[in-house]
The first five atom37 places (N, CA, C, CB, O) and aatype in JSON, in Angstrom:
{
  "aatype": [20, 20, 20, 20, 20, 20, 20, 20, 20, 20, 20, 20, 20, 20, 20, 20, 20, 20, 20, 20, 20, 20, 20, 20, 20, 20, 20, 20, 20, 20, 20, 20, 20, 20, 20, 20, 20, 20, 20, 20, 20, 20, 20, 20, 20, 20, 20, 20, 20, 20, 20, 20, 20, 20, 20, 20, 20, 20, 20, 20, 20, 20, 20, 20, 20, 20, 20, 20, 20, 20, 20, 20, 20, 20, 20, 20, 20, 20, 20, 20, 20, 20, 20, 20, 20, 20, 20, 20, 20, 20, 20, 20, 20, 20, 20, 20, 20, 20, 20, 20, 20, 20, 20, 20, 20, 20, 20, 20, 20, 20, 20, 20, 20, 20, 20, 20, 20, 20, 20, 20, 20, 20, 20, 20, 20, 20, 20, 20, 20, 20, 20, 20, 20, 20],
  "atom_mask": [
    [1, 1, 1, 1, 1],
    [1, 1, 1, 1, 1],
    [1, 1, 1, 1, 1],
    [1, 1, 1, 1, 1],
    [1, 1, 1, 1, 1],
    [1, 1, 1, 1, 1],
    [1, 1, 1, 1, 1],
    [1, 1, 1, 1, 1],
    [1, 1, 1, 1, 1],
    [1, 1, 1, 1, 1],
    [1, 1, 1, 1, 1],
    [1, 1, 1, 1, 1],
    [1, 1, 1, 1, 1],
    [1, 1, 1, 1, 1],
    [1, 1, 1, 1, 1],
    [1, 1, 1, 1, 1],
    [1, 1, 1, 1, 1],
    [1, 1, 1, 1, 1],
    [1, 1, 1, 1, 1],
    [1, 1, 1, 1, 1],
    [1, 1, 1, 1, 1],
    [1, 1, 1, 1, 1],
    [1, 1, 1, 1, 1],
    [1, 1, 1, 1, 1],
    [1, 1, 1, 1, 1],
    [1, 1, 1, 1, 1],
    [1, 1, 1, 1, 1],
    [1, 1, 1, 1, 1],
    [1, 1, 1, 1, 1],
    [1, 1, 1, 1, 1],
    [1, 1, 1, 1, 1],
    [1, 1, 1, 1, 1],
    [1, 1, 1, 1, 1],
    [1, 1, 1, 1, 1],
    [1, 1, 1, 1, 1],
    [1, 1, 1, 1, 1],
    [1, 1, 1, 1, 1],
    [1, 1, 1, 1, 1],
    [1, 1, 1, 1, 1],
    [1, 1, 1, 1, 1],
    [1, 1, 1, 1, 1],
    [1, 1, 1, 1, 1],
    [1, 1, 1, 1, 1],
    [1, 1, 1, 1, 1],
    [1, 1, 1, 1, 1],
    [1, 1, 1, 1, 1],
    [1, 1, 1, 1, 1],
    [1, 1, 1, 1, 1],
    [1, 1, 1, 1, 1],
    [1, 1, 1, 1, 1],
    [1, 1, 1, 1, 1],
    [1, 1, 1, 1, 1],
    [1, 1, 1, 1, 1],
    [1, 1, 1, 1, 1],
    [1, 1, 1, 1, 1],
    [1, 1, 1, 1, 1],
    [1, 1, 1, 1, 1],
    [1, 1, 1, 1, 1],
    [1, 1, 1, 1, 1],
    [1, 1, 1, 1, 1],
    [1, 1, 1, 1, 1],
    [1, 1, 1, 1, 1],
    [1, 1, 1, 1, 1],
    [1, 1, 1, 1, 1],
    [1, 1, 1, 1, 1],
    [1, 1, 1, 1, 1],
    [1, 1, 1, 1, 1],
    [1, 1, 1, 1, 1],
    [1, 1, 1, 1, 1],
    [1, 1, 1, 1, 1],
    [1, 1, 1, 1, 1],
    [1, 1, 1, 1, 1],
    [1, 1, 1, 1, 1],
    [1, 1, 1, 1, 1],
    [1, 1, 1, 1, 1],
    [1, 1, 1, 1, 1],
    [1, 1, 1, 1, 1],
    [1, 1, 1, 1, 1],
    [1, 1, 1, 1, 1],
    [1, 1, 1, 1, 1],
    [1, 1, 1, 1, 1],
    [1, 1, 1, 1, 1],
    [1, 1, 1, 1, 1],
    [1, 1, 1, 1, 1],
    [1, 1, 1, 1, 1],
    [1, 1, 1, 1, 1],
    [1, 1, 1, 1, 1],
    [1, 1, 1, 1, 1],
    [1, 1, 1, 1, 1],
    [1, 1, 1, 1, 1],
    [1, 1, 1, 1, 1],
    [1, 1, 1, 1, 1],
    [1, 1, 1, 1, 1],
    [1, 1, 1, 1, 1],
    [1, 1, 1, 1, 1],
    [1, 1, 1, 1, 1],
    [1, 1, 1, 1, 1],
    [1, 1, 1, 1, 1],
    [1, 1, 1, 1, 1],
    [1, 1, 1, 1, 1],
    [1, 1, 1, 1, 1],
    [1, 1, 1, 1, 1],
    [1, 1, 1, 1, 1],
    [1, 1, 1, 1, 1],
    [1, 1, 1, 1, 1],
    [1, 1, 1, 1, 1],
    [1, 1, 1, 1, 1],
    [1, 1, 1, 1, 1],
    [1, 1, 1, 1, 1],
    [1, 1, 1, 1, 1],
    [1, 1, 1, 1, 1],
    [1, 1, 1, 1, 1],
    [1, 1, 1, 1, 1],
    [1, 1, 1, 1, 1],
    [1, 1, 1, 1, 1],
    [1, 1, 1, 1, 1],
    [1, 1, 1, 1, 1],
    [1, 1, 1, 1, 1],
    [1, 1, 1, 1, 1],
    [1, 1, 1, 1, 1],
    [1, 1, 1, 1, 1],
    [1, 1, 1, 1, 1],
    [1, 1, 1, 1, 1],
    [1, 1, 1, 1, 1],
    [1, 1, 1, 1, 1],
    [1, 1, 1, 1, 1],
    [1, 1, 1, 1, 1],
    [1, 1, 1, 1, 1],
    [1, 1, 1, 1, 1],
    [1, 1, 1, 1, 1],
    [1, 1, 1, 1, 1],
    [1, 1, 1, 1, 1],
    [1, 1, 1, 1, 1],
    [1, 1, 1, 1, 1]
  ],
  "atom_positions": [
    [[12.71, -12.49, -73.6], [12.47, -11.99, -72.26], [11.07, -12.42, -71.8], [12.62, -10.45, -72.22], [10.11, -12.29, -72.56]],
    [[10.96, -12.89, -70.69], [9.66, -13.02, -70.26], [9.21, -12.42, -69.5], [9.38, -13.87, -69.94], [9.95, -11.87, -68.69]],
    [[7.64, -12.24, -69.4], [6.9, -11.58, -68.89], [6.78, -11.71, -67.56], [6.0, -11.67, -69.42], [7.18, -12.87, -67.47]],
    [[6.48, -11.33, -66.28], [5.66, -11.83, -64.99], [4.58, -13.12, -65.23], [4.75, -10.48, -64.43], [4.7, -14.3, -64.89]],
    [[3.56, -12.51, -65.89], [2.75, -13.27, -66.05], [3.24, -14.77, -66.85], [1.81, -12.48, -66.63], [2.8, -15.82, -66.4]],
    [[3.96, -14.77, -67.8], [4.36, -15.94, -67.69], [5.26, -16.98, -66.94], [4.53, -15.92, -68.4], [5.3, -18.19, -67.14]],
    [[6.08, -16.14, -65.89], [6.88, -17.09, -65.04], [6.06, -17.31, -64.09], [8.2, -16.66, -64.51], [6.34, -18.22, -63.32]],
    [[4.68, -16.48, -63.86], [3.57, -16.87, -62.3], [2.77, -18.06, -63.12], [2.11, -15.19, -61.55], [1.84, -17.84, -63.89]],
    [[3.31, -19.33, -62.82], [2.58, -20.74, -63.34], [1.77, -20.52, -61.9], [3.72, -22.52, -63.65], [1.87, -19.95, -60.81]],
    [[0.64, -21.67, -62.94], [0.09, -22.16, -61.02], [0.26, -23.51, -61.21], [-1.87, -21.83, -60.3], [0.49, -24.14, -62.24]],
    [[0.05, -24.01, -59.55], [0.23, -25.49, -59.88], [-1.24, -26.05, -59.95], [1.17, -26.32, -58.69], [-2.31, -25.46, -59.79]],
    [[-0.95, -27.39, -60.26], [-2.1, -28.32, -60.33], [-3.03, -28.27, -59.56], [-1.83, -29.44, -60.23], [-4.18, -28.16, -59.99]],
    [[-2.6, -28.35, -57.65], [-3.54, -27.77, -56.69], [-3.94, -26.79, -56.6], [-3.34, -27.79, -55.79], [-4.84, -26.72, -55.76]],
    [[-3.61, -25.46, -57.32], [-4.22, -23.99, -57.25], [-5.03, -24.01, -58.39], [-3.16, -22.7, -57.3], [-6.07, -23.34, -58.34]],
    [[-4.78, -24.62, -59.39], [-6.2, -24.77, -60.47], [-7.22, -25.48, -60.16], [-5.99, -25.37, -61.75], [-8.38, -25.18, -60.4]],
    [[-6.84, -26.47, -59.59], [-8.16, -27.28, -59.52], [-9.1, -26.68, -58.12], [-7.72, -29.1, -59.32], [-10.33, -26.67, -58.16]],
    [[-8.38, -26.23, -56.99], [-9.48, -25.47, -55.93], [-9.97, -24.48, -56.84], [-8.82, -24.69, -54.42], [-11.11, -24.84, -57.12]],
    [[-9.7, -23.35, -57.49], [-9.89, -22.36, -57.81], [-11.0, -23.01, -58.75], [-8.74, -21.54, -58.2], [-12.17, -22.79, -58.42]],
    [[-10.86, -23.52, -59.48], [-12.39, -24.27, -60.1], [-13.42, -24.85, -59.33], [-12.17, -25.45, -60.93], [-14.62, -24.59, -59.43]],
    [[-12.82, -25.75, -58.44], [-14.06, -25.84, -57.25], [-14.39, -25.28, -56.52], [-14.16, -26.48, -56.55], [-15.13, -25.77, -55.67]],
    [[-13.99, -23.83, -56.46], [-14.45, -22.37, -55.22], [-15.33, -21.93, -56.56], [-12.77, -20.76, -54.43], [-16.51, -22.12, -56.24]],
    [[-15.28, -21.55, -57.62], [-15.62, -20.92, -58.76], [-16.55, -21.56, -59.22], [-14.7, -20.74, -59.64], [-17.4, -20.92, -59.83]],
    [[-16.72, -23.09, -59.07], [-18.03, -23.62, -59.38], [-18.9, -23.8, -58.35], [-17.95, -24.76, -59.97], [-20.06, -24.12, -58.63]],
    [[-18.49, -23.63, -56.95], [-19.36, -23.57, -55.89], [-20.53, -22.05, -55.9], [-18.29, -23.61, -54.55], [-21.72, -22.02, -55.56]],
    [[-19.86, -21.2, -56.3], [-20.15, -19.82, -56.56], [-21.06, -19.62, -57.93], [-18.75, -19.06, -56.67], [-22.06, -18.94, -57.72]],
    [[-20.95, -19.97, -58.95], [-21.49, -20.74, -60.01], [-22.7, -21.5, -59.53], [-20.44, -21.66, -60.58], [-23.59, -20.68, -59.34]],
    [[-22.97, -22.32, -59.35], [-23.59, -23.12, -58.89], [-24.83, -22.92, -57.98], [-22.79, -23.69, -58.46], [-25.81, -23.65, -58.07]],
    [[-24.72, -21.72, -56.98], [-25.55, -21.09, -56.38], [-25.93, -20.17, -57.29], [-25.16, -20.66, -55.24], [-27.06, -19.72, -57.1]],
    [[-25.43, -19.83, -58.05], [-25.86, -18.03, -58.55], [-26.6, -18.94, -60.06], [-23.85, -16.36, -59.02], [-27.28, -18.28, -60.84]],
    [[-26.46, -19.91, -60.22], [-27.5, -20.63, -61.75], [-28.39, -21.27, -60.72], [-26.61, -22.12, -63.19], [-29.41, -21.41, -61.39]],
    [[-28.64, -21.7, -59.63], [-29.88, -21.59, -59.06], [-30.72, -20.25, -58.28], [-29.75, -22.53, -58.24], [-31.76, -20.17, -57.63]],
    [[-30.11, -19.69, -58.53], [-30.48, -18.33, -57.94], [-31.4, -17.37, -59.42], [-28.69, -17.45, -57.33], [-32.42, -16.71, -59.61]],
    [[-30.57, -17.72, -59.92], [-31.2, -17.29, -61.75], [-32.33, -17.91, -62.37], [-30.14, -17.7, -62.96], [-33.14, -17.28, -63.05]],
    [[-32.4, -19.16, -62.13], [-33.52, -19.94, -62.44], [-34.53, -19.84, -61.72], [-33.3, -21.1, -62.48], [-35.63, -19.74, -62.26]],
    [[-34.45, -19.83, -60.71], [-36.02, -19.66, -59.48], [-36.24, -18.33, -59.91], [-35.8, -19.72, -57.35], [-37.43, -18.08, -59.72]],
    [[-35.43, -17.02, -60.59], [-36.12, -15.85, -60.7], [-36.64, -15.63, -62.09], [-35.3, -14.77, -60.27], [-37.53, -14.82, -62.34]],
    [[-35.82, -16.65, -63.32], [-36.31, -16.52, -64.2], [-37.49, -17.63, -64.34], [-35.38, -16.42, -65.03], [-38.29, -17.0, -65.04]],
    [[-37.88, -18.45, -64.19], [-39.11, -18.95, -63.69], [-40.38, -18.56, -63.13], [-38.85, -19.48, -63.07], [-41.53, -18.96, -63.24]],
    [[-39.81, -17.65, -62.49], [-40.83, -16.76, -61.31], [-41.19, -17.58, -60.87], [-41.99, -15.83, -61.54], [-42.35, -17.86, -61.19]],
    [[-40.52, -18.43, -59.94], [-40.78, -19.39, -58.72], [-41.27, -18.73, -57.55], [-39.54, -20.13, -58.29], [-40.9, -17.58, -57.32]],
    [[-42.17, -19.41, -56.67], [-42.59, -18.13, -55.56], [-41.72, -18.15, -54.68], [-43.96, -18.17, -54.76], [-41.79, -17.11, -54.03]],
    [[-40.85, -18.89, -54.28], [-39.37, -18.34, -53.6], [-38.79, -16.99, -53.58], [-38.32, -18.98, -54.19], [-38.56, -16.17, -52.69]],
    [[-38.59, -17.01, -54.97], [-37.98, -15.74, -55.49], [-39.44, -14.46, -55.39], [-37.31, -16.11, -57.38], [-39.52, -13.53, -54.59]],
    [[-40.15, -14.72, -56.14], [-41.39, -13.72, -55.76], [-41.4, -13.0, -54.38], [-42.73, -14.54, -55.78], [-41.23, -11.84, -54.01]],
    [[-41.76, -14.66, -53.54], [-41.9, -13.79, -52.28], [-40.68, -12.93, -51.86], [-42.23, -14.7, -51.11], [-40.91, -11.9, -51.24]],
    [[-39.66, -13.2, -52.08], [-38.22, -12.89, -51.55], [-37.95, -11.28, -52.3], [-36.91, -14.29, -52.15], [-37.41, -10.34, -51.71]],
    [[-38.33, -11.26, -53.33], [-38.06, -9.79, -53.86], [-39.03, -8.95, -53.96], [-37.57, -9.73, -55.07], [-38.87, -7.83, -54.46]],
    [[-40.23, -9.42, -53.43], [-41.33, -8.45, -52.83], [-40.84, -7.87, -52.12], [-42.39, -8.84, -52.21], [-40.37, -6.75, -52.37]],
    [[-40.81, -8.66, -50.61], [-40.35, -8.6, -49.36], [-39.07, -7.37, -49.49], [-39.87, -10.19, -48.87], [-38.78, -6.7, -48.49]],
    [[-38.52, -7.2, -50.52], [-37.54, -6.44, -50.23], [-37.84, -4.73, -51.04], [-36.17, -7.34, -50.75], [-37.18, -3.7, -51.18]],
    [[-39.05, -5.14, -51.36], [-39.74, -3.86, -51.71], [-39.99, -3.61, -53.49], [-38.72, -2.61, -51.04], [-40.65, -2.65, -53.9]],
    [[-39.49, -4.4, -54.21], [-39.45, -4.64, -55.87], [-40.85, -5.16, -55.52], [-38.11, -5.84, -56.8], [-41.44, -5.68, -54.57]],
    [[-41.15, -4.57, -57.37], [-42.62, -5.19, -57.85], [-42.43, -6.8, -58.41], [-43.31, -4.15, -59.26], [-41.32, -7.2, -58.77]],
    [[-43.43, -7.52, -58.43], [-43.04, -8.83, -58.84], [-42.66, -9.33, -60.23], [-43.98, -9.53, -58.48], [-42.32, -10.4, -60.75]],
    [[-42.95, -7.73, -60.71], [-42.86, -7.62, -62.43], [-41.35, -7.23, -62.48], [-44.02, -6.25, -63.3], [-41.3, -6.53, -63.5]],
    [[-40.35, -7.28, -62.06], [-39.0, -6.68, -61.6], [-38.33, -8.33, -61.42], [-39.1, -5.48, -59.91], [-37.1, -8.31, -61.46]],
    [[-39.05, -9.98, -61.19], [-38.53, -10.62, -60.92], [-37.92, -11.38, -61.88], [-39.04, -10.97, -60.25], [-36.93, -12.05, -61.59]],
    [[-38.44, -11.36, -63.14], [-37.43, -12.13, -64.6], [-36.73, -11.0, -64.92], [-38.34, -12.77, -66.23], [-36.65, -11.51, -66.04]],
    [[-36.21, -10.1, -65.02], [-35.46, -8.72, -65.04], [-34.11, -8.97, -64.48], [-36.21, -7.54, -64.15], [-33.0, -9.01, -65.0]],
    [[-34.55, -9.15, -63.22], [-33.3, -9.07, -62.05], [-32.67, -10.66, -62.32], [-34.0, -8.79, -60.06], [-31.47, -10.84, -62.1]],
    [[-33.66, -11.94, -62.86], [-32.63, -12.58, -62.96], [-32.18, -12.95, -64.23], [-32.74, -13.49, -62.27], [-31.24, -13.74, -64.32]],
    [[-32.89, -12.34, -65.54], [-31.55, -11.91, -67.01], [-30.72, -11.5, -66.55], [-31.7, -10.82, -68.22], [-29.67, -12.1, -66.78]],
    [[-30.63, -10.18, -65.54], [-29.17, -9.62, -65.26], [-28.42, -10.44, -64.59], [-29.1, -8.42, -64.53], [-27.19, -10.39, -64.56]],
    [[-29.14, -11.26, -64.01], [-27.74, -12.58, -62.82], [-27.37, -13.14, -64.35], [-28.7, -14.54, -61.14], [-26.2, -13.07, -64.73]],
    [[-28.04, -13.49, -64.92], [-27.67, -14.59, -65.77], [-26.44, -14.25, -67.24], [-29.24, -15.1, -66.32], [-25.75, -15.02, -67.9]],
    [[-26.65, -12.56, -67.27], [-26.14, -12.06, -68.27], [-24.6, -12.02, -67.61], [-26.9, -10.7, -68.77], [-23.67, -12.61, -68.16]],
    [[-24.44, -11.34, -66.48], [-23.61, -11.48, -65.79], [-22.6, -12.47, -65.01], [-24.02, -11.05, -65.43], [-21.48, -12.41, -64.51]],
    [[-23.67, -13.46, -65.19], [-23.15, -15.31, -64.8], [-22.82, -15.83, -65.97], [-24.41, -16.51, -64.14], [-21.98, -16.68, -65.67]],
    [[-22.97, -15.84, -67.11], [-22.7, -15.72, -68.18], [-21.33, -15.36, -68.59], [-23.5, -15.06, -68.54], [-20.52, -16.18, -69.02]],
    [[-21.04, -13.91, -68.42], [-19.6, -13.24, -69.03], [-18.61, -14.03, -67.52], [-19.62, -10.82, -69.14], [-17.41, -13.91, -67.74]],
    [[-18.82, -14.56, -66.52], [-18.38, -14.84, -65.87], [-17.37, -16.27, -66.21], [-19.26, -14.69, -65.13], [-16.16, -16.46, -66.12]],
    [[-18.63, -17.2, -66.66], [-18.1, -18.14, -66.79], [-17.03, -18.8, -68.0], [-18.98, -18.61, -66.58], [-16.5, -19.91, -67.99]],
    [[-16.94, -17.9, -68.84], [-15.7, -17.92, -70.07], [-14.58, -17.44, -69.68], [-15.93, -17.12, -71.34], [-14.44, -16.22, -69.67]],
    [[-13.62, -18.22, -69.29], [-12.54, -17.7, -68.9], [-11.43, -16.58, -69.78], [-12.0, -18.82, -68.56], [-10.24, -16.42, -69.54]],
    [[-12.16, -16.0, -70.7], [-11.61, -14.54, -71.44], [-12.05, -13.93, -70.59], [-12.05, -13.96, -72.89], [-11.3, -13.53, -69.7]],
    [[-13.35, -13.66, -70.58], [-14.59, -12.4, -69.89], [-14.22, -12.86, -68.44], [-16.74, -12.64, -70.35], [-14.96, -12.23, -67.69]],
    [[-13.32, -13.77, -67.63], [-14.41, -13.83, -66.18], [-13.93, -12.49, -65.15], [-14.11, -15.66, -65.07], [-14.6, -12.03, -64.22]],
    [[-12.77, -12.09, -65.55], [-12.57, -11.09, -64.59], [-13.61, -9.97, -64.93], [-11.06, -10.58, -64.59], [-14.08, -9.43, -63.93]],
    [[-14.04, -9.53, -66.05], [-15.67, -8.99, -66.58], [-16.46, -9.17, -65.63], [-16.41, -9.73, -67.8], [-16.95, -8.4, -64.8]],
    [[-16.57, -10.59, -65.89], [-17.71, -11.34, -65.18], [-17.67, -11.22, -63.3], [-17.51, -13.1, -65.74], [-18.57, -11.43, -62.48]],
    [[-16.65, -10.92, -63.16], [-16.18, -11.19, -61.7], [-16.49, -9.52, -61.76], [-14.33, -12.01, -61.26], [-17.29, -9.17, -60.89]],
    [[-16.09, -8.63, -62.46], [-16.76, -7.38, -61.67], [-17.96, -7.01, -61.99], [-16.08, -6.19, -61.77], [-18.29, -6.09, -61.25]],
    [[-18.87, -7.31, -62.84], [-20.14, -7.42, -62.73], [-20.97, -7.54, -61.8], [-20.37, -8.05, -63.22], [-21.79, -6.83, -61.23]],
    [[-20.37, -9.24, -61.71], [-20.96, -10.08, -60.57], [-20.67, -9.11, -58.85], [-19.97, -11.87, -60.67], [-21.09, -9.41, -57.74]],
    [[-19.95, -8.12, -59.2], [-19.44, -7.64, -57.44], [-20.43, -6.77, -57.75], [-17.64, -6.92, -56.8], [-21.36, -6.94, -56.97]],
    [[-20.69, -5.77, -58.67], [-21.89, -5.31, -58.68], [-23.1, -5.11, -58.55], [-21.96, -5.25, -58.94], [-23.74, -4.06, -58.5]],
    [[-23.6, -6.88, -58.47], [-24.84, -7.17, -58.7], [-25.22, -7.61, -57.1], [-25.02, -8.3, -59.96], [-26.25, -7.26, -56.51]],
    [[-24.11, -8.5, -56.51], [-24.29, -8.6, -55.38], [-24.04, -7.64, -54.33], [-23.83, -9.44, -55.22], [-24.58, -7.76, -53.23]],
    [[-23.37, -6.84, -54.58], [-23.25, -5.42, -53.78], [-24.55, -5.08, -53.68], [-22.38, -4.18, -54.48], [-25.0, -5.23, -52.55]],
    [[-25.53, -4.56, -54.69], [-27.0, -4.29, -54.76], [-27.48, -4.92, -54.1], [-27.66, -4.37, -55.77], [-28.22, -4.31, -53.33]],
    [[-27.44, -6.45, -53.91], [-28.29, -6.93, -53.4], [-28.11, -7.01, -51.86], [-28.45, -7.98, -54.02], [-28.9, -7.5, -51.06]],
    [[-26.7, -6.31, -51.56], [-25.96, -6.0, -49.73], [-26.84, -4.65, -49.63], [-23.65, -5.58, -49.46], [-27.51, -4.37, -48.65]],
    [[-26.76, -4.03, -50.54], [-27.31, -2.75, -50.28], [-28.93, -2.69, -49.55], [-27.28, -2.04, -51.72], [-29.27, -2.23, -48.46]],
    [[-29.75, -3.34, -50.64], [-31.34, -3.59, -50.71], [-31.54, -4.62, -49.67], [-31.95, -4.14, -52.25], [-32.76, -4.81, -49.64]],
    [[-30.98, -5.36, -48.84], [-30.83, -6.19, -47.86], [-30.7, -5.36, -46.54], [-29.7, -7.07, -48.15], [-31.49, -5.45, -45.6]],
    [[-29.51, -4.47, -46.6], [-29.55, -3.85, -45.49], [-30.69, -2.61, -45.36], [-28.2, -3.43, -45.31], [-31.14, -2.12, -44.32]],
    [[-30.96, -2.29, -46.59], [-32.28, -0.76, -46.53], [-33.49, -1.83, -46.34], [-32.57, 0.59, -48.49], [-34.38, -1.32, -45.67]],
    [[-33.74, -3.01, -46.69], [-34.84, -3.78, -45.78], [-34.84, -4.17, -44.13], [-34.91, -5.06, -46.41], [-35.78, -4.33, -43.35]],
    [[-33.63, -4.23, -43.96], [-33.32, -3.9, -42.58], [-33.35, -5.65, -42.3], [-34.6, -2.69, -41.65], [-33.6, -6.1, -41.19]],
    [[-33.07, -6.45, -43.37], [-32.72, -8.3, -43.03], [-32.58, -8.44, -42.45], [-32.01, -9.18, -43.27], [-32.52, -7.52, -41.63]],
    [[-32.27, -9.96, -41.99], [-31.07, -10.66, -41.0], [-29.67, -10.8, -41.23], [-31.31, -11.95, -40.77], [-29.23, -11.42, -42.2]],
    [[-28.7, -10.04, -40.05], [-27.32, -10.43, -41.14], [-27.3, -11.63, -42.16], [-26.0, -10.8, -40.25], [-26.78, -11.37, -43.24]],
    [[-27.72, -12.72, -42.03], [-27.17, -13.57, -43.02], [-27.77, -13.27, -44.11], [-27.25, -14.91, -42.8], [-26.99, -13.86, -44.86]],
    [[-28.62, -12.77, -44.9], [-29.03, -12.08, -45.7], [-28.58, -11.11, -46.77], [-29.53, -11.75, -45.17], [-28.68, -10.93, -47.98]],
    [[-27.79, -10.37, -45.28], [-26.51, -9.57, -45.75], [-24.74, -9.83, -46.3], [-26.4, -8.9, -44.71], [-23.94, -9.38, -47.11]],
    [[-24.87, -11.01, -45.1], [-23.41, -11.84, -45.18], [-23.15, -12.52, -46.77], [-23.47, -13.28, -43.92], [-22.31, -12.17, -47.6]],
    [[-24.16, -13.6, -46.85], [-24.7, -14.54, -47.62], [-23.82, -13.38, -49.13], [-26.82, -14.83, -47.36], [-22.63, -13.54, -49.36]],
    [[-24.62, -12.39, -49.9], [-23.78, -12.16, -51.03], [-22.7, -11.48, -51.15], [-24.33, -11.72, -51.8], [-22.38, -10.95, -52.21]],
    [[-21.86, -11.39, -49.87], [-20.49, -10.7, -49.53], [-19.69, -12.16, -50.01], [-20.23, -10.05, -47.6], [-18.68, -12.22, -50.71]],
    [[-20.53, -13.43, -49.34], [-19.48, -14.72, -49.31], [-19.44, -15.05, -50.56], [-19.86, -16.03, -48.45], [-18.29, -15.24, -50.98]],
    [[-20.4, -15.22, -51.41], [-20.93, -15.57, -52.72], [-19.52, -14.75, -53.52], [-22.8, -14.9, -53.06], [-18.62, -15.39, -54.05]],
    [[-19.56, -13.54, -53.49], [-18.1, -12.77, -53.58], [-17.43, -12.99, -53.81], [-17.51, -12.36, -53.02], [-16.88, -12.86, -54.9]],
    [[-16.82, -13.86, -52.11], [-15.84, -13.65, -52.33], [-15.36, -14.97, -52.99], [-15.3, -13.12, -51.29], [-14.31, -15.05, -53.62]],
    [[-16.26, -16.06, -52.77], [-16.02, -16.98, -53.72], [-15.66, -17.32, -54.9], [-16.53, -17.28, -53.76], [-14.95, -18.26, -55.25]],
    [[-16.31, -16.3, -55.68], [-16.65, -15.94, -57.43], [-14.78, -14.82, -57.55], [-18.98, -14.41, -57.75], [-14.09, -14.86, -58.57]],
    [[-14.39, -13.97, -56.29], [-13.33, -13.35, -56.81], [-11.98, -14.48, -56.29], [-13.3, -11.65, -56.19], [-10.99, -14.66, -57.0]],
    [[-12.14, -15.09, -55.11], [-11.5, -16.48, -54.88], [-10.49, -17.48, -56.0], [-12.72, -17.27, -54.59], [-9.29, -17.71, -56.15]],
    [[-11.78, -17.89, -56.62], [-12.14, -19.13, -57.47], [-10.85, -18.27, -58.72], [-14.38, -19.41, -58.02], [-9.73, -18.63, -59.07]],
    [[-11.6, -17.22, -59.05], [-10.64, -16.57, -60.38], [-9.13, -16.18, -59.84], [-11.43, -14.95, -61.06], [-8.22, -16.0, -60.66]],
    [[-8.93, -16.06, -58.5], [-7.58, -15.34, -58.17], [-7.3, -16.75, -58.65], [-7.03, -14.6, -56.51], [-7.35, -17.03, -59.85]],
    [[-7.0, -17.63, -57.69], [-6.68, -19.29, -57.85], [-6.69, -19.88, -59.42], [-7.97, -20.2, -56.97], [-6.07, -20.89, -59.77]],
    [[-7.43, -19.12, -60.21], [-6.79, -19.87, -61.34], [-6.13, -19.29, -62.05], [-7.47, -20.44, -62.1], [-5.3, -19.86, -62.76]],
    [[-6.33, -18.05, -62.06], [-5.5, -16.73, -63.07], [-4.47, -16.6, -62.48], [-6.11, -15.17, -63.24], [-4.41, -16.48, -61.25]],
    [[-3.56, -16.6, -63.2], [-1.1, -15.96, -63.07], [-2.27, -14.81, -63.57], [1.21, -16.86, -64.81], [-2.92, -14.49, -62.57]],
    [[-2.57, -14.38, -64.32], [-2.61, -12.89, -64.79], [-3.34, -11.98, -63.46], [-3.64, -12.78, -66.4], [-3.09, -10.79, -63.32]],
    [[-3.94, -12.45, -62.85], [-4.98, -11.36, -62.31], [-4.02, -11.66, -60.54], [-7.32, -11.95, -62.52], [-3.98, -10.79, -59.67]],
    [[-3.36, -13.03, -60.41], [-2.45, -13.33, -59.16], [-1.23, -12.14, -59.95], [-1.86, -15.44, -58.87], [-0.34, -11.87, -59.14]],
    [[-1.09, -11.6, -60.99], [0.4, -10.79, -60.76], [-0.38, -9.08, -60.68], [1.86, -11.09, -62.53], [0.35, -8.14, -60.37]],
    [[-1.59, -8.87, -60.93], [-1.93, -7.49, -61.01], [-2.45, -7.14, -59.77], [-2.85, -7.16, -62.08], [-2.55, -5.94, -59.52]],
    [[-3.04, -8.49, -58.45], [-3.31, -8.11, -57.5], [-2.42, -9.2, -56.56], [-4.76, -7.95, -57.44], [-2.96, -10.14, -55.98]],
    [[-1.45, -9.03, -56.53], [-0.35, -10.02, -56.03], [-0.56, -9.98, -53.77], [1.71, -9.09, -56.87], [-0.69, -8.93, -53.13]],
    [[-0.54, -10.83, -53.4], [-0.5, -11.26, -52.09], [0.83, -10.71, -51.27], [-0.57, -12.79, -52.15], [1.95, -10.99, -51.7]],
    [[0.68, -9.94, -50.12], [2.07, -9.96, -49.78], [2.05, -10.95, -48.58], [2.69, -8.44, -49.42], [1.15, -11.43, -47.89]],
    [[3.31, -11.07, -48.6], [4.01, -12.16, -46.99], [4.78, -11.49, -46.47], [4.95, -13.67, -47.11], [5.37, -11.88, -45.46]]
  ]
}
């Protein structure tokens, strides 16, 4: 007898976007990690500005990275994918109590939805537990 999850194949075109939404998302968030674990003044100035001490800036990006991390092994990524909604939620939160520019705000909603995107598109398992209706 088979399972759901094994008759939900994907095809060739739903794996391969779902890797290139997932590495687009990826991709920003390991440069986003590096300018903070560096303590680049990008990042400095940027998480001052939002009211953190500058001693708070290799901190905040171990946690991107710990979290970008369980993300990117495809055992852990749905882990990684709710982590990651976590981390950027905080950073919607502390964006809007700075009182930003929407894009500021927008910016880690999209990052999101990219990172939850990328994993629907490649996972039958996580496409049959949060299935699409038509």
């Amino acid at each position: 007898m088979q399972t759901a999850t094994q008759t939900m194949s994907s095809s060739k075109p739903m794996l391969w976007a779902g890797w290139i939404i997932s590495a687009l998302a990826v991709l920003f968030l390991i440069f986003d990690t590096v300018i903070k674990v560096l303590k680049l003044a990008p990042a400095v100035e940027a998480t001052t500005q939002l009211g953190y001490p500058e001693s708070l800036v290799i901190t905040i990006g171990v946690i991107e990275l710990v979290c970008l991390a369980v993300y990117v092994f495809p055992r852990t990524a749905v882990l990684g994918a709710i982590l990651l909604t976590g981390y950027l939620g905080g950073a919607i939160a502390i964006n809007l109590r700075a009182g930003m520019p929407t894009f500021n705000i927008i910016f880690p909603m999209i990052i999101g939805a990219l990172v939850w995107g990328g994993l629907f598109l490649r996972d039958a398992q996580l496409r049959a537990i949060v299935p699409l209706r038509g």
